[in-house]
C-alpha positions in Angstrom: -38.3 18.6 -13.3 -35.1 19.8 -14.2 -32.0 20.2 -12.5 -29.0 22.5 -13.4 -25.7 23.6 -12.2 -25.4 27.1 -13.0 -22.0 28.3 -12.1 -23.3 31.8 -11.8 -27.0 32.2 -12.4 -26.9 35.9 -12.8 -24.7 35.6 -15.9 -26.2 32.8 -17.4 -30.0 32.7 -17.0 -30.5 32.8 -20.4 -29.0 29.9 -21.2 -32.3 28.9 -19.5 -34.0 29.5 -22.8 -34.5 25.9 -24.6 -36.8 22.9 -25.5 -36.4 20.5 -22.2 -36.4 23.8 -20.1 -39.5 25.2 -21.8 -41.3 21.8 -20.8 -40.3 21.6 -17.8 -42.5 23.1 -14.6 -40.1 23.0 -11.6 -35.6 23.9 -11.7 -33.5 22.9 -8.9 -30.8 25.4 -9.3 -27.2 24.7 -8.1 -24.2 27.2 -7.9 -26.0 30.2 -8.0 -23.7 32.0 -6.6 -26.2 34.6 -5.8 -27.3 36.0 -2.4 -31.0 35.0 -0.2 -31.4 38.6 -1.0 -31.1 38.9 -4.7 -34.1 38.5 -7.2 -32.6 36.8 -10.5 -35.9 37.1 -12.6 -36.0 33.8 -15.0 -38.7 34.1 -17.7 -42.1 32.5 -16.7 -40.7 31.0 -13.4 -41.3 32.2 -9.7 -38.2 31.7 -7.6 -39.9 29.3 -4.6 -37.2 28.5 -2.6 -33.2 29.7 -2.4 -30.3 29.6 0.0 -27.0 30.2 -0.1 -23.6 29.7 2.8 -22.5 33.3 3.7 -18.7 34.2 2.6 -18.5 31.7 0.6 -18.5 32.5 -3.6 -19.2 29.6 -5.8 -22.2 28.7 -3.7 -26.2 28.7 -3.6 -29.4 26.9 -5.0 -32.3 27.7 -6.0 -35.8 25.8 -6.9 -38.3 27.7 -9.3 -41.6 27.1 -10.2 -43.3 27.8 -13.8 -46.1 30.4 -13.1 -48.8 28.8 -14.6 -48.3 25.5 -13.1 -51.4 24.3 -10.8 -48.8 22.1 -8.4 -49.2 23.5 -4.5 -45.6 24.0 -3.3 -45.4 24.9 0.1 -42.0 26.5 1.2 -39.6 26.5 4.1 -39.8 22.9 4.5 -41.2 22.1 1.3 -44.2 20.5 1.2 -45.4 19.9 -2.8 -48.0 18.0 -4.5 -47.6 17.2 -8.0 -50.0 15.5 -10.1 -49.2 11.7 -10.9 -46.8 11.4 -7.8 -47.5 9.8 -4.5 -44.8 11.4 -2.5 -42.2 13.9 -2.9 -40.0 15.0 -0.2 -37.5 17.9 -0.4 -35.3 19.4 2.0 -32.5 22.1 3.5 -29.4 20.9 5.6 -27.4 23.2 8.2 -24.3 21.5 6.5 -24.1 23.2 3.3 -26.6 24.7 0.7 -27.8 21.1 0.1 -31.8 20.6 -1.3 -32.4 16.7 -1.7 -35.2 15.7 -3.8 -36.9 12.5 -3.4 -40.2 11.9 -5.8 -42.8 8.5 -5.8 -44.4 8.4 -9.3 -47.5 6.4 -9.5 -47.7 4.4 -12.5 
């Protein structure tokens, strides 16, 4: 897993091109700026999940999913399984364009 803050996904998706990105299966997205409406098309990634304030610019996240990975991601809620983890939990607030994360790794 691999979160970034994009400031603007739109203009800088390809700076989603290198070696941790290209091993990792799921990006938490923050500052998209982008709209529930667009589709910003990242190499070998599904978009799963994305939300962003209305009127308001420098906002938006975004959590996609490499498209071969075998993990079963269920969204509005987010329910996900993940091999090797016991329990991961994410989740949307009314507040803001907020997604917490909170992942149990067995040993």
């Amino acid at each position: 897993m691999v979160t970034f803050n994009c400031q603007n996904l739109r203009k800088h998706v390809s700076d989603l091109s290198d070696p941790v990105i290209d091993s990792s299966n799921i990006l938490f997205l923050s500052e998209t700026w982008s709209n529930d409406d667009e589709n910003i098309n990242i190499p070998n990634f599904n978009c799963i999940a994305k939300f962003k304030l209305k009127n308001v610019r420098s906002a938006g996240v975004a959590i996609y999913q490499r498209s071969n990975d075998a993990s079963n991601i269920v969204t509005s809620n987010m329910d996900i399984l993940l091999r090797y983890n016991s329990e991961i939990d994410i989740c949307q607030s009314s507040v803001g364009d907020i997604y917490a994360a909170h992942c149990v790794l067995d040993d």
